[in-house]
Structure formats: C-alpha cells, structure tokens
N, C-alpha and C positions, 0 to 999 in steps of 0.2 A: 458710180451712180450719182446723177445729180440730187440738188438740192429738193424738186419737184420730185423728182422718184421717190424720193425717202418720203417728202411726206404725203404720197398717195399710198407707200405701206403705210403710215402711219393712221390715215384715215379708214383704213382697209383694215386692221385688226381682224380676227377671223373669232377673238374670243379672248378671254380674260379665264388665266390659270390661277388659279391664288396657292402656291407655295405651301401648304400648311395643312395640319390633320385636324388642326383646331376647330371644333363646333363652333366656339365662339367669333372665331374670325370670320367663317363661314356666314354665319349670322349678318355680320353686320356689312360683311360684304355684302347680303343681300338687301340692305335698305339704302343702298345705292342706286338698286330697280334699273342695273345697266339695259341698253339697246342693244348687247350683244351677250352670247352666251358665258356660262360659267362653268369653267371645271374646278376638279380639286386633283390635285399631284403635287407628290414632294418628297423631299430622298434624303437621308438622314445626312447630316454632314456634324462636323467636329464643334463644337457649340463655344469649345473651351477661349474663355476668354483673357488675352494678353494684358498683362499687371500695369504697363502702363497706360495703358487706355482708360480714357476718360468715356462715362456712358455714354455722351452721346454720338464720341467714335465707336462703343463697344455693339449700340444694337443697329447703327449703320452697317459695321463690316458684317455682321454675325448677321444679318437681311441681304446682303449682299450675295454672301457666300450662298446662300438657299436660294435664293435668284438662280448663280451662276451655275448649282447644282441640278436644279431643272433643266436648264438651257443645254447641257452638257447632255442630259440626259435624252434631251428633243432631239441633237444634234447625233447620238448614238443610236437612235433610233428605240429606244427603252422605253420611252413613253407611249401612253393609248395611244392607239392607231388613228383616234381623233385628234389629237395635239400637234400640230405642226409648226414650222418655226415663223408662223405668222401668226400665233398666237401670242398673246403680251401677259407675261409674267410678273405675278403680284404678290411678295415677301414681305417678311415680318417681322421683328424679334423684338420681346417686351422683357426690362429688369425692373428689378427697385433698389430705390438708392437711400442708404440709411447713412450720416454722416460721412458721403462721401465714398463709402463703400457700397457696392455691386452686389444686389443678393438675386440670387436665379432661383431657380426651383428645387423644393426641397430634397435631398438624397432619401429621409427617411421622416417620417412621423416626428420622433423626437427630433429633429432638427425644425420641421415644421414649427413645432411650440415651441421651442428657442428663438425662433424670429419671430412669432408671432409678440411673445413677451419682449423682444426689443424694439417692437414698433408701437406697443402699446403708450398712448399717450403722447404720443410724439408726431413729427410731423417728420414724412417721406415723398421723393420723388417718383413717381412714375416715367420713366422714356420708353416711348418705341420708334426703332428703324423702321422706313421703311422704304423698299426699291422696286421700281418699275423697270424690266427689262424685256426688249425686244429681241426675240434671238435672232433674227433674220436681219435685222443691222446693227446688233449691238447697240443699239442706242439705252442708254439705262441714265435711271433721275434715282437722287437717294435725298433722304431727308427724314427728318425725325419728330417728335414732339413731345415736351415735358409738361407733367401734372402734378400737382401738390396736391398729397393726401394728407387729415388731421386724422389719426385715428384718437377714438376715443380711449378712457383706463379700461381695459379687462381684466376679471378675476382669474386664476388658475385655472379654474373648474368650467370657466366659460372657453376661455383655450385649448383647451383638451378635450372639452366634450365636442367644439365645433373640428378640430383636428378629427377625430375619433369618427366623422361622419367621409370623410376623405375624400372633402371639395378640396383641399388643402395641397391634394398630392402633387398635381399636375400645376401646379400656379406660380407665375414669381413673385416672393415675398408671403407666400403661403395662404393666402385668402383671395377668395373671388369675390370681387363688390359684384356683381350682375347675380352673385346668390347668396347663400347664408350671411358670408362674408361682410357683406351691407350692414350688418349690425353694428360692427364695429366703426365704421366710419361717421366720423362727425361732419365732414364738411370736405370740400374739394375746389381745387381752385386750379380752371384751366377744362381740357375735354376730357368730359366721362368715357368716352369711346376710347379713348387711348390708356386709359386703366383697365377696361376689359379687356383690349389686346390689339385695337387697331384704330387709329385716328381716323375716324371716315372723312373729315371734311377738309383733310389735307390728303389725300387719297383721293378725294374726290377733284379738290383741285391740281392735282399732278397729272389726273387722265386727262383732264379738260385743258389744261397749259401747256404740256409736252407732248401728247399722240392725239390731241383732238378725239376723245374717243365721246360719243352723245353721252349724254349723262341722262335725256329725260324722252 
C-alpha cells in the first residue's frame, strides 16, 4: 500500500473506539466534540505491571496492550457488528507515583486508606499512557503525560469517612479529584485532565498530527 493509501484511510476513519469502561474517560472524550462518531469497547487484559518499568514505560505498554486487545478483537470478528477495522482505537492507563513507586488501584478498602494516609501531605505524580491505533494498517502513536499533585494533611476520620463512601474503589491512588476527592487537593501543577484519566489535549493533538482526524 502506498504512502497516499495510508493516508486516505487515515483521513477516512469510520469512528473513534475509546478502549475503556471508564465514565470518566468517556466524558472527557466527549469535550473533544469529534466529527466522527464514538463508541465504547474494551476487553480485559493482564493489567500486571513489570518491576522494572519505569511509569512512563508502565502506562504506555499497559495503553498498548488494551489498544492491541481491541484490534485483536475487531480482527476476530468479536466486536459490535458496528466496529470495523477502520475504526481508530483510543487507550488509556493512568497510575500514581509516590516516591518512585507505582500505586494502581486499590485491592480493598483498607488498602484504599493506607495510600490515602501515604499521600497525605506530600506531593505525587500522576501519568497516563496513551495509544492510538489503527487496525486496518497498524499504524499506532503512544505517548504519555505527567502531573504533579500537592495533596493537602488529612485527618484519619476524613480518610475513612471519604474511603467509606467508595469513590475510592475503582481509582489509582485511591481518590477521584473530578469528585469528593478534590478535597484533598491543594494544588496541581501540569493537565487536570490527565489526573482524571486522560490528557485531552494531547489526544487531541495525536488525532490531528498522526490520522488527520477534524477535530472542530
């Protein structure tokens, strides 16, 4: 296929999949107010991440892999009978980073308020991967972006009571700034969007740079 082929599929997109169950990504994918349609599909894969990886290798591959798990899935014929392999594929993976160390999402409650008490007062990173993939040429862009978060001190009581309400459950680093969680935070430095769960305006520039996809 020539160079002109690839990119009239490229311009030719049929639709934008976003990889994820997340409401929240959902979301913000939609203040993108793309020109082309949006579905939602995504298929569980192995999340577990490798000891030497560094975060910003870690939520690149782990966005990767949920990419190549759609594509696989387009490709087996598994997905809606609307998704075909000219649809472009939109993955995610968000950690936080506490001294260098990688916290995901919490197993249980008390583990919740064990990182909430270690992030208390201190200052964490936020990264998220994120990969655009083409299954009909394999074309895929990965990239990522980091945010420093201050959180404020919290008491016990305030940690347990906001765990106890179980925004906490489904979150990496155990709190959602886009709700209760905001409490806690004093200050941010870098994209808010990417502590909710996806960078919009490096997402926004990866459609527009690599598949030409209209943005307005």
């Amino acid at each position: 296929m020539n160079a002109s082929s690839h990119n009239n599929l490229y311009t030719s997109v049929s639709q934008l999949v976003l990889a994820s169950s997340s409401p929240r990504r959902k979301e913000l994918v939609a203040l993108l107010d793309l020109s082309l349609p949006v579905s939602v599909f995504s298929v569980e894969v192995d999340e577990s991440i490798t000891a030497d990886w560094k975060p910003a290798e870690a939520v690149e591959q782990l966005s990767m892999a949920k990419a190549k798990a759609v594509a696989q899935a387009i490709a087996d014929n598994k997905a809606p009978s609307h998704i075909d392999q000219h649809a472009l594929i939109l993955a995610a993976d968000t950690v936080v980073v506490l001294d260098e160390q990688i916290i995901g999402k919490p197993r249980s409650r008390a583990e919740a308020v064990q990182t909430l008490k270690r992030l208390r007062g201190r200052e964490h990173q936020v990264y998220t991967g994120v990969t655009l993939l083409h299954p009909l040429t394999e074309k895929q862009r990965v990239s990522h972006r980091a945010t420093e978060v201050q959180m404020r001190h919290m008491s016990d009581s305030w940690i347990e009571q906001y765990v106890a309400t179980g925004e906490s459950d489904d979150k990496a680093g155990s709190y959602g700034i886009q709700g209760k969680g905001a409490i806690f935070v004093d200050g941010i430095h870098g994209c808010y969007f990417n502590v909710v769960g996806l960078p919009v305006s490096l997402v926004a520039q990866m459609l527009e740079e690599n598949f030409q996809v209209n943005l307005f």
